[in-house]
mmJSON file of the N, C-alpha and C atoms, coordinates in Angstrom:
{"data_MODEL":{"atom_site":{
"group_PDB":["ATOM","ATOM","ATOM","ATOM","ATOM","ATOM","ATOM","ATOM","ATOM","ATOM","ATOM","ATOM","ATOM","ATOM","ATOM","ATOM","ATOM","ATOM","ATOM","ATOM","ATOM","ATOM","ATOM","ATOM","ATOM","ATOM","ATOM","ATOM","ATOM","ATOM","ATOM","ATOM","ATOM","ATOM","ATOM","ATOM","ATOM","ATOM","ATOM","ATOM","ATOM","ATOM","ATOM","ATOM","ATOM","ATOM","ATOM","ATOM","ATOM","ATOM","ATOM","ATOM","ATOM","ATOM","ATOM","ATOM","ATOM","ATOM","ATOM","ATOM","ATOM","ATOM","ATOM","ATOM","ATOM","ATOM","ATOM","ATOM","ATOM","ATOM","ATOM","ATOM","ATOM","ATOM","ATOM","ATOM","ATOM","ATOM","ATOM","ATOM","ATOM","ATOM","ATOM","ATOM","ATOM","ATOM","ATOM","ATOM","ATOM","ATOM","ATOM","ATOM","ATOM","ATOM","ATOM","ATOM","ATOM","ATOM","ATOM","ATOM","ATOM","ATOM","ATOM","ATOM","ATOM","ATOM","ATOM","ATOM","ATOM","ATOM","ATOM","ATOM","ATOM","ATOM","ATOM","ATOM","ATOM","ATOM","ATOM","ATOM","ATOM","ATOM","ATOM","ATOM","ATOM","ATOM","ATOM","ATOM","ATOM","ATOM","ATOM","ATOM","ATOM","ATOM","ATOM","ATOM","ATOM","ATOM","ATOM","ATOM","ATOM","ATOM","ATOM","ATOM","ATOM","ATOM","ATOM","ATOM","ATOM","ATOM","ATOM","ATOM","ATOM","ATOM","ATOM","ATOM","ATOM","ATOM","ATOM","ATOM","ATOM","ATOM","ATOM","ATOM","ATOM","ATOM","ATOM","ATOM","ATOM","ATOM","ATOM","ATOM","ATOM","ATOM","ATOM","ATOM","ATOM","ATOM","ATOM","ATOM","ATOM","ATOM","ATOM","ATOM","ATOM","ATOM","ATOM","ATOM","ATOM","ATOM","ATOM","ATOM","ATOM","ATOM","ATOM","ATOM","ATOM","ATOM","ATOM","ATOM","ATOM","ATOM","ATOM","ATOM","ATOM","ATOM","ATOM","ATOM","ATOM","ATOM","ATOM","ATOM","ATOM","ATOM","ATOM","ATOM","ATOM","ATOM","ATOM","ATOM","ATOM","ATOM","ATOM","ATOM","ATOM","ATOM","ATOM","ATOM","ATOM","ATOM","ATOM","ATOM","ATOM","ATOM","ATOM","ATOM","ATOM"],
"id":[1,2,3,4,5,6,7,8,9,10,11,12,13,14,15,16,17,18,19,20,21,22,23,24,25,26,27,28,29,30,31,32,33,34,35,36,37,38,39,40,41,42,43,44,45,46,47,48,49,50,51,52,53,54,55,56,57,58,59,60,61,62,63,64,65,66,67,68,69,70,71,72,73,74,75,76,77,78,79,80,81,82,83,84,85,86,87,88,89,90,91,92,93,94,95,96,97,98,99,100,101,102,103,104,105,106,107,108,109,110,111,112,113,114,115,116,117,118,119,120,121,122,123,124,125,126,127,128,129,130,131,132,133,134,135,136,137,138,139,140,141,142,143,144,145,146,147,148,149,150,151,152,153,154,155,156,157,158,159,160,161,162,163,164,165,166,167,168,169,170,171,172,173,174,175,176,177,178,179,180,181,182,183,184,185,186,187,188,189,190,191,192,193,194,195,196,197,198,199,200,201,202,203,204,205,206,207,208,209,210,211,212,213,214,215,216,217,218,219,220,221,222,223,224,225,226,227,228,229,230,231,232,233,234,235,236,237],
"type_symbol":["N","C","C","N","C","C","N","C","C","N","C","C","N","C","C","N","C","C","N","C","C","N","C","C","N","C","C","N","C","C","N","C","C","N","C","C","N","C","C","N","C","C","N","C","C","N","C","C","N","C","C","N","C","C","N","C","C","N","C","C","N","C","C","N","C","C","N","C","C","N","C","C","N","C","C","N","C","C","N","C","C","N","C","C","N","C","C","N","C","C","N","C","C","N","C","C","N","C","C","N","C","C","N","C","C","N","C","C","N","C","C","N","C","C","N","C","C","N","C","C","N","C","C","N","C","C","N","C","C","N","C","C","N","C","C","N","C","C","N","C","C","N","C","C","N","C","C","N","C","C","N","C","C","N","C","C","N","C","C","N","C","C","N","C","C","N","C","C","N","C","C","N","C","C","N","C","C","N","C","C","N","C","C","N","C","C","N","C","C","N","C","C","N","C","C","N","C","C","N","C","C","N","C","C","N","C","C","N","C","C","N","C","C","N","C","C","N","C","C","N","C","C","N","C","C","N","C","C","N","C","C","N","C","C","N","C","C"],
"label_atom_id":["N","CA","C","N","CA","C","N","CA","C","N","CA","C","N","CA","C","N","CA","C","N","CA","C","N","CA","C","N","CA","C","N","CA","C","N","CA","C","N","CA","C","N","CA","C","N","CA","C","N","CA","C","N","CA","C","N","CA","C","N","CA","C","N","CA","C","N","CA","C","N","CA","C","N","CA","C","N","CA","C","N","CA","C","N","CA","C","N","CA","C","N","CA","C","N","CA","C","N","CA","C","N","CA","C","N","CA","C","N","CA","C","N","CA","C","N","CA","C","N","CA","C","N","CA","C","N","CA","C","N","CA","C","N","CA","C","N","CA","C","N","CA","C","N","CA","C","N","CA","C","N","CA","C","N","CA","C","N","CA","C","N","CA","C","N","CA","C","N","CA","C","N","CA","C","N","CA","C","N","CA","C","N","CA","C","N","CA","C","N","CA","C","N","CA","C","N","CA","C","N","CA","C","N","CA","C","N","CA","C","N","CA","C","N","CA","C","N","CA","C","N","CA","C","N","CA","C","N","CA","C","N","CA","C","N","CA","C","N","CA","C","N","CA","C","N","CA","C","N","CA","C","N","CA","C","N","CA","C","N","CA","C","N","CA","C","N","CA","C","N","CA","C","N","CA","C"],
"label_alt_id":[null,null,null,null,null,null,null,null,null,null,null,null,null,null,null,null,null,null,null,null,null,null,null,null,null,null,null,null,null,null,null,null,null,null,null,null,null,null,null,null,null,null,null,null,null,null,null,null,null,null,null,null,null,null,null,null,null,null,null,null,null,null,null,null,null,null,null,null,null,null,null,null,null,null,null,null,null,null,null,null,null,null,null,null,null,null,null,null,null,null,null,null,null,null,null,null,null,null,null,null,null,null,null,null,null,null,null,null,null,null,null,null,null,null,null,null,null,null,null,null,null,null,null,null,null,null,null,null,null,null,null,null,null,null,null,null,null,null,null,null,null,null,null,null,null,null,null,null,null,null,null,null,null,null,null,null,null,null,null,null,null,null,null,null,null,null,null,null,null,null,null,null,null,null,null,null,null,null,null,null,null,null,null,null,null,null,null,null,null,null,null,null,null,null,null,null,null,null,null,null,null,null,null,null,null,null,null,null,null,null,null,null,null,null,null,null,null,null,null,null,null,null,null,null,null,null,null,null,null,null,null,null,null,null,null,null,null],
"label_comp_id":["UNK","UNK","UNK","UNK","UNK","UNK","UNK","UNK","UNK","UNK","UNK","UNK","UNK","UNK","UNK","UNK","UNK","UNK","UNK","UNK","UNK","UNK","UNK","UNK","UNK","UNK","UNK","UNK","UNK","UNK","UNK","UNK","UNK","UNK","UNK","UNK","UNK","UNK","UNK","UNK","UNK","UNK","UNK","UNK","UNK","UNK","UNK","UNK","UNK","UNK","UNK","UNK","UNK","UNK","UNK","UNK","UNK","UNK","UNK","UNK","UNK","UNK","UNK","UNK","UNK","UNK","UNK","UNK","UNK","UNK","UNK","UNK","UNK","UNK","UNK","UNK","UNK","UNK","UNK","UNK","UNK","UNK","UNK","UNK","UNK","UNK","UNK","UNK","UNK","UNK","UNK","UNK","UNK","UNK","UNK","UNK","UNK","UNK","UNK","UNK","UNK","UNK","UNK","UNK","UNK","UNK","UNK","UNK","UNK","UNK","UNK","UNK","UNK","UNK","UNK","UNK","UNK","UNK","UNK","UNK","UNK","UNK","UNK","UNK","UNK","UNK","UNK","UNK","UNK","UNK","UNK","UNK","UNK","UNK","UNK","UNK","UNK","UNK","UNK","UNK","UNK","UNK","UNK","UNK","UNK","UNK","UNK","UNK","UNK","UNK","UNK","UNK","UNK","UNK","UNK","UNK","UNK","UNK","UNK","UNK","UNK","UNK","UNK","UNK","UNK","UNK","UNK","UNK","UNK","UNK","UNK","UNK","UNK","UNK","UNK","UNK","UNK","UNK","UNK","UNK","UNK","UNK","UNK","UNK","UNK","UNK","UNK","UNK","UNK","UNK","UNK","UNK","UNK","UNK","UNK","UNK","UNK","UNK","UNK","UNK","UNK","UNK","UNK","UNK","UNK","UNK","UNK","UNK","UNK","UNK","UNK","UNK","UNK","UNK","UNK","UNK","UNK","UNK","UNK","UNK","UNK","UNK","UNK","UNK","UNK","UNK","UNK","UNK","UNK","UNK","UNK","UNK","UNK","UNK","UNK","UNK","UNK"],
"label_asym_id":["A","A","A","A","A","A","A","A","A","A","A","A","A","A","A","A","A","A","A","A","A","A","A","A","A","A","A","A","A","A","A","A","A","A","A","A","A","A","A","A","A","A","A","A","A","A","A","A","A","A","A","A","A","A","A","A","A","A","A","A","A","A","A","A","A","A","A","A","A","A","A","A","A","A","A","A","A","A","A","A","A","A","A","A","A","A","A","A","A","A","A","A","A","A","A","A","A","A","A","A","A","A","A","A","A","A","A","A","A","A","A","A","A","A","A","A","A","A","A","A","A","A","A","A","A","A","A","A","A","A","A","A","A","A","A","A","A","A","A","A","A","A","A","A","A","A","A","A","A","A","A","A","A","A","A","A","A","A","A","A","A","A","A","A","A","A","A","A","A","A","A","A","A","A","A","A","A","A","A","A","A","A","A","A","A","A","A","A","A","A","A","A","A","A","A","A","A","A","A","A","A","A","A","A","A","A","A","A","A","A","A","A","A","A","A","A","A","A","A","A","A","A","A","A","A","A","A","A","A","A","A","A","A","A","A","A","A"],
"label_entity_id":["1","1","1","1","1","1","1","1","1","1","1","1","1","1","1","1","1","1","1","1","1","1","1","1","1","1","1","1","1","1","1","1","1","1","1","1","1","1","1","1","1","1","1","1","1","1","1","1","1","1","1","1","1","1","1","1","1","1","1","1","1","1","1","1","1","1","1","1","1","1","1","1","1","1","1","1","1","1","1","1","1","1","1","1","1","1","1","1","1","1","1","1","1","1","1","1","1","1","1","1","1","1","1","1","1","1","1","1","1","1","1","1","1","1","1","1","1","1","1","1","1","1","1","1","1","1","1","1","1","1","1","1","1","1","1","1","1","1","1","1","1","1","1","1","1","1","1","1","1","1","1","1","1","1","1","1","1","1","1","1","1","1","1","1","1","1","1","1","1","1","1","1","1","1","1","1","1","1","1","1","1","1","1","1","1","1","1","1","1","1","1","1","1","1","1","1","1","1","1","1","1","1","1","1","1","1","1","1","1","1","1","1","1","1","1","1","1","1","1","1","1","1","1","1","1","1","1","1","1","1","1","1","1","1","1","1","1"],
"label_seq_id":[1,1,1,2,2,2,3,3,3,4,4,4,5,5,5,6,6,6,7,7,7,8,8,8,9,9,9,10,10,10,11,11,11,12,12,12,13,13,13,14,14,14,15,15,15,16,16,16,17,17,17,18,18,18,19,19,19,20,20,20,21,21,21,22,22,22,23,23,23,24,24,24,25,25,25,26,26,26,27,27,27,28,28,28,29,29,29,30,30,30,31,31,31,32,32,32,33,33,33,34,34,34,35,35,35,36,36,36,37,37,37,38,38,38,39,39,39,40,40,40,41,41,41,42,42,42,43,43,43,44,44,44,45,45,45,46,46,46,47,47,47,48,48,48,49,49,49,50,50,50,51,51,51,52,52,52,53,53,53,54,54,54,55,55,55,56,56,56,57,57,57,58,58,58,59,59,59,60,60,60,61,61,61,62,62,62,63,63,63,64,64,64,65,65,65,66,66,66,67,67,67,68,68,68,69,69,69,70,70,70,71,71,71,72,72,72,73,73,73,74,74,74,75,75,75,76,76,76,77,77,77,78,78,78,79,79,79],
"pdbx_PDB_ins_code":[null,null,null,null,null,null,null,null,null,null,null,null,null,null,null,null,null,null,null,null,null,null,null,null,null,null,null,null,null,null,null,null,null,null,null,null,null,null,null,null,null,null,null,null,null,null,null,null,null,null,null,null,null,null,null,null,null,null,null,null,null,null,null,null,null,null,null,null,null,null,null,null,null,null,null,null,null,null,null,null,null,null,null,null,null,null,null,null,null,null,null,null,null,null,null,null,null,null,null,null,null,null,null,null,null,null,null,null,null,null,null,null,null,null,null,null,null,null,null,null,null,null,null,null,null,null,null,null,null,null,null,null,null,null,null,null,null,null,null,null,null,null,null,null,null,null,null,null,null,null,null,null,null,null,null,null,null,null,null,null,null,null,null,null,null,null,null,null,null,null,null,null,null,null,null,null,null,null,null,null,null,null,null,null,null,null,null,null,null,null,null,null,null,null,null,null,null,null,null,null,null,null,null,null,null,null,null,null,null,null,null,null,null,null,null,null,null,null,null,null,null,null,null,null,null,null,null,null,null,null,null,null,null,null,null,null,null],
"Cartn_x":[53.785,53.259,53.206,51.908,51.791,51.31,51.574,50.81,49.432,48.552,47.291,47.242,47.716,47.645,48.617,49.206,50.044,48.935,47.983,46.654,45.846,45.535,44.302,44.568,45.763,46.742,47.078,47.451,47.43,46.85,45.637,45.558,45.678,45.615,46.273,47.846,48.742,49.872,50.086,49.747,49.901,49.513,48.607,48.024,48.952,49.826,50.781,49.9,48.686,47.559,47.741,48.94,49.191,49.73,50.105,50.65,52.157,53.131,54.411,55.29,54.311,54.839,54.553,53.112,52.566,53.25,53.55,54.258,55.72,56.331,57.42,57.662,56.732,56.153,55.92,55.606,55.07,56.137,57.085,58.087,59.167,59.593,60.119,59.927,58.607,57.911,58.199,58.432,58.54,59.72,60.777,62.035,62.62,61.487,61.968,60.902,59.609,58.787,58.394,59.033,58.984,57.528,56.677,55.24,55.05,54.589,53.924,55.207,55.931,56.852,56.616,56.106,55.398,54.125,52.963,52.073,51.826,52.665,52.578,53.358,54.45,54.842,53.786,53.13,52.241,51.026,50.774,49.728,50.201,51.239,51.809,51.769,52.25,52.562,51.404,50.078,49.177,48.222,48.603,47.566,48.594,50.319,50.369,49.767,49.52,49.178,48.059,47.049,45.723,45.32,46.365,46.04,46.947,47.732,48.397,47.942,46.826,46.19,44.902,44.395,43.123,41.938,41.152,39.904,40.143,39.325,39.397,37.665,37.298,35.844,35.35,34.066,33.524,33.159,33.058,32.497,31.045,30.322,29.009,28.289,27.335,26.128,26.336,28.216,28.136,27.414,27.751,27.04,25.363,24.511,23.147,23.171,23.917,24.118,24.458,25.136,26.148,24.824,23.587,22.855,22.177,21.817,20.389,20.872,22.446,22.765,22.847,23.169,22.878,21.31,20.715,19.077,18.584,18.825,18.46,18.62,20.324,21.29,20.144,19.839,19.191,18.134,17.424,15.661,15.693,16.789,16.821,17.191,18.004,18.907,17.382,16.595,15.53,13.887,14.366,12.874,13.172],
"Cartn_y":[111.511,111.634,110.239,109.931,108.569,108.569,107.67,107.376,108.261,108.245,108.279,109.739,110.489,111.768,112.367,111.895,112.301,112.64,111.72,111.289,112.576,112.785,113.746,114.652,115.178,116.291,116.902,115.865,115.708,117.153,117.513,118.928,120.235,120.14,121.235,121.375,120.116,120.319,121.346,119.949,120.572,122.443,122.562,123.808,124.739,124.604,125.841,125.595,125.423,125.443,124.928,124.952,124.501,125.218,125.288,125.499,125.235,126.217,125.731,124.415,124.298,123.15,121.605,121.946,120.199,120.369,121.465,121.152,120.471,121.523,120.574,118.883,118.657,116.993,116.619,116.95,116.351,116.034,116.689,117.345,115.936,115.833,115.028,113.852,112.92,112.377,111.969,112.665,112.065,112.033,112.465,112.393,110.886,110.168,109.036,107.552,108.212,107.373,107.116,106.599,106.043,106.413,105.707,105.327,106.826,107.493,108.505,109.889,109.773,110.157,110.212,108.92,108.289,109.012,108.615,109.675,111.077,112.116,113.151,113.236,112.899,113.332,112.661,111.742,111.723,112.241,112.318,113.749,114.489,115.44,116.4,116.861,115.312,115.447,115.711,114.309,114.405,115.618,116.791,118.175,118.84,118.484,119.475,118.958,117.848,117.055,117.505,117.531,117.86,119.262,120.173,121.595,122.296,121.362,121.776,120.918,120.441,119.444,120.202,120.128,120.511,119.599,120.046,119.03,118.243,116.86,116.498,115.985,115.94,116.454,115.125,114.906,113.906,113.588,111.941,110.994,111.615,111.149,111.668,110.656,111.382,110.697,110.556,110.886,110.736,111.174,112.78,113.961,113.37,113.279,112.666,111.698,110.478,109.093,109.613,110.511,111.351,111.997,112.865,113.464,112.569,111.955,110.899,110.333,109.642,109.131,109.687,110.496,112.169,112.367,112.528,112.78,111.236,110.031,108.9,109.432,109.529,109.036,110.436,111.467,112.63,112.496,111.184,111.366,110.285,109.094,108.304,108.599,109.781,110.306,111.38,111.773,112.652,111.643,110.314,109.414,108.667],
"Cartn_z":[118.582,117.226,116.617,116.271,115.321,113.845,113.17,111.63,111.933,112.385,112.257,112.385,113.517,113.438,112.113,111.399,110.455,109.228,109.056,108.461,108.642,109.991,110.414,110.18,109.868,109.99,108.912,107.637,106.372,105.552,105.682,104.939,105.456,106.548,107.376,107.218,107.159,107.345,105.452,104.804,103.239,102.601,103.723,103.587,104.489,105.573,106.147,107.285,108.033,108.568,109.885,110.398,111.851,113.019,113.802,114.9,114.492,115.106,114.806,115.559,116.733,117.644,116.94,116.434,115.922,114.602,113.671,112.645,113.051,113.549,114.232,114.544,115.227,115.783,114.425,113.567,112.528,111.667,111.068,110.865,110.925,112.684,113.077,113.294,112.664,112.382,110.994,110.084,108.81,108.186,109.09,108.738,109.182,110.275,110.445,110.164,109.87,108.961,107.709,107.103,105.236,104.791,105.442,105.078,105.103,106.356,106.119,105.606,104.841,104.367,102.398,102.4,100.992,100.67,102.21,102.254,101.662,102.828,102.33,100.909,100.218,98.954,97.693,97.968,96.743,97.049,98.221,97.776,97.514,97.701,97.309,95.483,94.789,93.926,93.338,93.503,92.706,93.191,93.782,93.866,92.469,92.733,91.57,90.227,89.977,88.907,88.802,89.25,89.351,88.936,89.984,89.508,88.031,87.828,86.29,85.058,85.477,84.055,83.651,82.546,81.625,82.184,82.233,82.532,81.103,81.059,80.246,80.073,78.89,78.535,78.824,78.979,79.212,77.866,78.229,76.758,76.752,74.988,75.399,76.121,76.663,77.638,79.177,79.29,81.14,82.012,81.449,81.992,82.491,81.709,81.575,82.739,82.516,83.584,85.169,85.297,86.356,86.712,86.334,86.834,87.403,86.633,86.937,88.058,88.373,89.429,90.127,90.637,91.772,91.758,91.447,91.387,92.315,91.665,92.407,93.808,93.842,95.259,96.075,95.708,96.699,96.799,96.167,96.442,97.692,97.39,98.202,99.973,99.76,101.261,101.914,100.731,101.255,101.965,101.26,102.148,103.166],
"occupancy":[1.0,1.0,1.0,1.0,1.0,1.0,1.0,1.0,1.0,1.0,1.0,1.0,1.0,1.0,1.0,1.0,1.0,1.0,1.0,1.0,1.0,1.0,1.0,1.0,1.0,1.0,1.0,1.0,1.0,1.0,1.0,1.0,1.0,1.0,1.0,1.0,1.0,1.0,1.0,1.0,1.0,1.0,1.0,1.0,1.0,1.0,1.0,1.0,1.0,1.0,1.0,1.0,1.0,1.0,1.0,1.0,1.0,1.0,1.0,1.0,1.0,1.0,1.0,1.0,1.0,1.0,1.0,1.0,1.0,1.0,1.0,1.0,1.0,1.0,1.0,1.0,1.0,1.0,1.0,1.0,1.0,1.0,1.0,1.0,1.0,1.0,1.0,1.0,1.0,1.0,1.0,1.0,1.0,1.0,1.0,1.0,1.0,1.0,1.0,1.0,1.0,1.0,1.0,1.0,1.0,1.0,1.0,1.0,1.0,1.0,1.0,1.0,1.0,1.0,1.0,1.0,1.0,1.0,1.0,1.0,1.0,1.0,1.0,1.0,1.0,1.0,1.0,1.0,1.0,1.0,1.0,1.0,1.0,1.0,1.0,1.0,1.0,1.0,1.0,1.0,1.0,1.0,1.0,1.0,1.0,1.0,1.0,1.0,1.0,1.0,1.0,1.0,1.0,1.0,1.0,1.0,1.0,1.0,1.0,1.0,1.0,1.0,1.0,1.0,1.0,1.0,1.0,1.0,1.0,1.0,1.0,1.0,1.0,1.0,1.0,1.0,1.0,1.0,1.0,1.0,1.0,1.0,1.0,1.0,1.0,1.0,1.0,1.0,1.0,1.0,1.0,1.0,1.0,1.0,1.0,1.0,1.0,1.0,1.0,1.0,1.0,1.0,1.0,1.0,1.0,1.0,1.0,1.0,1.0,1.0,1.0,1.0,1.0,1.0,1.0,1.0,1.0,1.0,1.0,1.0,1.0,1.0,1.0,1.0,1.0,1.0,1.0,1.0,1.0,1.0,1.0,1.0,1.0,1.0,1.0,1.0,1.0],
"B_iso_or_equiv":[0.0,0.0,0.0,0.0,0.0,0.0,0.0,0.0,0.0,0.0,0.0,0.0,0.0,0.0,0.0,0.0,0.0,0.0,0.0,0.0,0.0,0.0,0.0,0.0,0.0,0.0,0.0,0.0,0.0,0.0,0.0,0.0,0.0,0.0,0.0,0.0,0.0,0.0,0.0,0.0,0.0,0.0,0.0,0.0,0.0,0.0,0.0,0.0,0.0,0.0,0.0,0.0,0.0,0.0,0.0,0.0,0.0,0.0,0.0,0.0,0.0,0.0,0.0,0.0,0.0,0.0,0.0,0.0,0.0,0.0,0.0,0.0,0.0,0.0,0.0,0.0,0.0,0.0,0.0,0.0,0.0,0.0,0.0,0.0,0.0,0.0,0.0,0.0,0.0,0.0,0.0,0.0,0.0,0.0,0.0,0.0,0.0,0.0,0.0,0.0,0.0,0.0,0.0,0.0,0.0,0.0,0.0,0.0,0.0,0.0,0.0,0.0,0.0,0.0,0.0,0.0,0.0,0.0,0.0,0.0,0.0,0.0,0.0,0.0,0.0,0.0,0.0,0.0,0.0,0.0,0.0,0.0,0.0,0.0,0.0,0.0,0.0,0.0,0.0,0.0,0.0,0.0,0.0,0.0,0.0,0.0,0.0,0.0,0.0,0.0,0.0,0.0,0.0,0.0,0.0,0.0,0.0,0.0,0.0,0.0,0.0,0.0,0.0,0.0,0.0,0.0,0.0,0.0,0.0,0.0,0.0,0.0,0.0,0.0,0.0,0.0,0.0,0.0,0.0,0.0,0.0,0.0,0.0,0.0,0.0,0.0,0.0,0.0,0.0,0.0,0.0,0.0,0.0,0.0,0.0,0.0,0.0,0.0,0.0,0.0,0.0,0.0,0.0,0.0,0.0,0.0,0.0,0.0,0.0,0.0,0.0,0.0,0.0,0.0,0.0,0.0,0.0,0.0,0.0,0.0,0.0,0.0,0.0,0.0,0.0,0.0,0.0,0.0,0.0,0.0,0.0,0.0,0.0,0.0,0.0,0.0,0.0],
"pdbx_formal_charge":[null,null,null,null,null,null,null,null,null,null,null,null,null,null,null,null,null,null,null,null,null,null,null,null,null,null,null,null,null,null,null,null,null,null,null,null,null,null,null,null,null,null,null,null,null,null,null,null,null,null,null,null,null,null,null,null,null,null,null,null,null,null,null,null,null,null,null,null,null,null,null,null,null,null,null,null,null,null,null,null,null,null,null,null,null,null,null,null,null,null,null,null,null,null,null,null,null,null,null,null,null,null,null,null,null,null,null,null,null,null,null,null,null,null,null,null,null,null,null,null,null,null,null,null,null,null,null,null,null,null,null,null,null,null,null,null,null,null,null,null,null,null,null,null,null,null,null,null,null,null,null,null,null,null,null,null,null,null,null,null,null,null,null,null,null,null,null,null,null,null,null,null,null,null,null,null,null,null,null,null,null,null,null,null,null,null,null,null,null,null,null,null,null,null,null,null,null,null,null,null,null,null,null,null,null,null,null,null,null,null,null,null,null,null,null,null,null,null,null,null,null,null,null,null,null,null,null,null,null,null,null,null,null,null,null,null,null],
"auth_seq_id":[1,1,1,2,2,2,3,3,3,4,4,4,5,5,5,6,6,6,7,7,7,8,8,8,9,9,9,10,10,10,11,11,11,12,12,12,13,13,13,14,14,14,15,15,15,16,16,16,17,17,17,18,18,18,19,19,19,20,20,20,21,21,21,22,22,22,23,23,23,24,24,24,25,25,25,26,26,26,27,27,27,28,28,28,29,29,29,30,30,30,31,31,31,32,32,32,33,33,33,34,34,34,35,35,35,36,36,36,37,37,37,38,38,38,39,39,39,40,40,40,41,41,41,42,42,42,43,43,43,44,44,44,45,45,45,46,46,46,47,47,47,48,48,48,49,49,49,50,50,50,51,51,51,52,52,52,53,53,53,54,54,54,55,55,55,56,56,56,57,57,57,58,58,58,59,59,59,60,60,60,61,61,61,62,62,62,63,63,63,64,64,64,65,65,65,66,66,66,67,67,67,68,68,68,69,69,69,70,70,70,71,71,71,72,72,72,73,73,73,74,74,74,75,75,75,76,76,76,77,77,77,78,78,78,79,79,79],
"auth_comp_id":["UNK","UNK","UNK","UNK","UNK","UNK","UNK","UNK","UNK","UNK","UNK","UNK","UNK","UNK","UNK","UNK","UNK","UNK","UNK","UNK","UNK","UNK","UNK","UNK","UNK","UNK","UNK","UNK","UNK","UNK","UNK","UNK","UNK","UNK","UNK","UNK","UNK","UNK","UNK","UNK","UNK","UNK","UNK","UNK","UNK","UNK","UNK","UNK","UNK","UNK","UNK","UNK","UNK","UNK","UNK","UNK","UNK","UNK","UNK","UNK","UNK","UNK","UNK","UNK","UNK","UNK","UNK","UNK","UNK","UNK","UNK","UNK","UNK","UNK","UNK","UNK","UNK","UNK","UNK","UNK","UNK","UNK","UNK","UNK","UNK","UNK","UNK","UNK","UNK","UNK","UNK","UNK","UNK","UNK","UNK","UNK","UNK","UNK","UNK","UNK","UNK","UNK","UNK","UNK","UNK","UNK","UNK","UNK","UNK","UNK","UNK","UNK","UNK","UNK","UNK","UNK","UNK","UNK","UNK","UNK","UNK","UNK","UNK","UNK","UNK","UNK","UNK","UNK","UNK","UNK","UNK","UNK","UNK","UNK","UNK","UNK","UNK","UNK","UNK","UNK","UNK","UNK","UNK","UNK","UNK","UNK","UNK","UNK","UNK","UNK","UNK","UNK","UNK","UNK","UNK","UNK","UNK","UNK","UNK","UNK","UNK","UNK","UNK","UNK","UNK","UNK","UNK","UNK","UNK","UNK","UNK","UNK","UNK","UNK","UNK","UNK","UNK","UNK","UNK","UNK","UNK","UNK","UNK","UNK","UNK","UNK","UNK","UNK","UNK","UNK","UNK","UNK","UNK","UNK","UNK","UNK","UNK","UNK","UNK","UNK","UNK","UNK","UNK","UNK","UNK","UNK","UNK","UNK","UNK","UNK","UNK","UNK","UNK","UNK","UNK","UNK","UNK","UNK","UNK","UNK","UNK","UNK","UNK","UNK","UNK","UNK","UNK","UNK","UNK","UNK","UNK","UNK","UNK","UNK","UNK","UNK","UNK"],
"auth_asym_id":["A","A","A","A","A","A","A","A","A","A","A","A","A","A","A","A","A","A","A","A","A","A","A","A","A","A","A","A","A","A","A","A","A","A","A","A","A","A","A","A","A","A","A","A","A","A","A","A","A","A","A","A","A","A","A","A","A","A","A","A","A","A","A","A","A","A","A","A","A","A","A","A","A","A","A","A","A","A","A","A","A","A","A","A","A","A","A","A","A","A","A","A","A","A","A","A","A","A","A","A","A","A","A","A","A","A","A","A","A","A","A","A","A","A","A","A","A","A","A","A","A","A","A","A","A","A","A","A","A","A","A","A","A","A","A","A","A","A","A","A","A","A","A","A","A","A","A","A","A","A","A","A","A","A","A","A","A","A","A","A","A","A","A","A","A","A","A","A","A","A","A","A","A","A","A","A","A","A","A","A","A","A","A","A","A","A","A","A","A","A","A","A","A","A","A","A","A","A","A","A","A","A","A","A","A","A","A","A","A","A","A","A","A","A","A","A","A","A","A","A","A","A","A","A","A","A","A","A","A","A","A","A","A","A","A","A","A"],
"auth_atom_id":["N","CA","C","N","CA","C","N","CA","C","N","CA","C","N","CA","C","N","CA","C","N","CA","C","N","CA","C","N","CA","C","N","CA","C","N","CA","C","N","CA","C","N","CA","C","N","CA","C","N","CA","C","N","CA","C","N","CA","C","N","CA","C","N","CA","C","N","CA","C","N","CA","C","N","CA","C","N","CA","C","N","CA","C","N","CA","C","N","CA","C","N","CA","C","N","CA","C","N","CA","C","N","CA","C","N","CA","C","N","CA","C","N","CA","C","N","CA","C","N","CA","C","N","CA","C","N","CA","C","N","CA","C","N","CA","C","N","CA","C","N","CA","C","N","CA","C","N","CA","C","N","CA","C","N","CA","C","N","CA","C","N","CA","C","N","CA","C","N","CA","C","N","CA","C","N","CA","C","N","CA","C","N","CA","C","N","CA","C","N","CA","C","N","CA","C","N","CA","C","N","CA","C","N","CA","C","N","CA","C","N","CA","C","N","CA","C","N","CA","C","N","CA","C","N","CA","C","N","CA","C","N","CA","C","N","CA","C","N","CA","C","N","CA","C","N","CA","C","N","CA","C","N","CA","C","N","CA","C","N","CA","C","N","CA","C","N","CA","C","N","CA","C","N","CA","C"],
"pdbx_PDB_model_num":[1,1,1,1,1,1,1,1,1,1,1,1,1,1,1,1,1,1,1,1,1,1,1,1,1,1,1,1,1,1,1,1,1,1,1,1,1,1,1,1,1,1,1,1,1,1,1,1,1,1,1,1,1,1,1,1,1,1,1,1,1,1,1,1,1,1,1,1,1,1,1,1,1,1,1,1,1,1,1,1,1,1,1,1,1,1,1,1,1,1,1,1,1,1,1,1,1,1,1,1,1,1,1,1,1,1,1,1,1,1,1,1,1,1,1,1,1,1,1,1,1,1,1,1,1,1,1,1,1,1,1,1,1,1,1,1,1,1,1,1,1,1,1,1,1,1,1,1,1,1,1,1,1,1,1,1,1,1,1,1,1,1,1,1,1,1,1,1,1,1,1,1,1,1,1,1,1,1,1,1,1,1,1,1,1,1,1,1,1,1,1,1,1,1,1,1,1,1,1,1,1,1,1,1,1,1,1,1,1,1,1,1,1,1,1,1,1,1,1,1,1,1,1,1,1,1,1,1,1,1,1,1,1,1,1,1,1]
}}}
């Protein structure tokens, strides 16, 4: 088990979404790597952050700027 598969692994693990063997490997993996130890707990944190916050409204005119830039970016990916 390395950093990188810890990475690939990352929303499957967070999600329950594995095999009990690679959870395991994984598991034993972050009990002795800091980094991806750091990894998974701030994602962790910032989903609860994310899913216990209010949207917060847009300034006026984003909305408008935000389309138009999506409209560009899809005429451009369509020629």
């Amino acid at each position: 088990m390395n950093c990188k598969t810890i990475v690939i692994e990352l929303e499957n693990y967070l999600d329950e979404d594995l095999g009990a063997a690679l959870r395991a490997e994984i598991e034993q993996h972050l009990e002795k790597c800091k980094k991806c130890r750091l990894i998974v707990d701030t994602t962790k944190k910032t989903i609860q952050i994310y899913c216990n916050s209010e949207p917060a409204p847009l300034p006026e005119g984003t909305r408008d700027r935000l389309h138009a830039a999506l409209e560009k970016h899809l005429r451009r990916a369509r020629a």
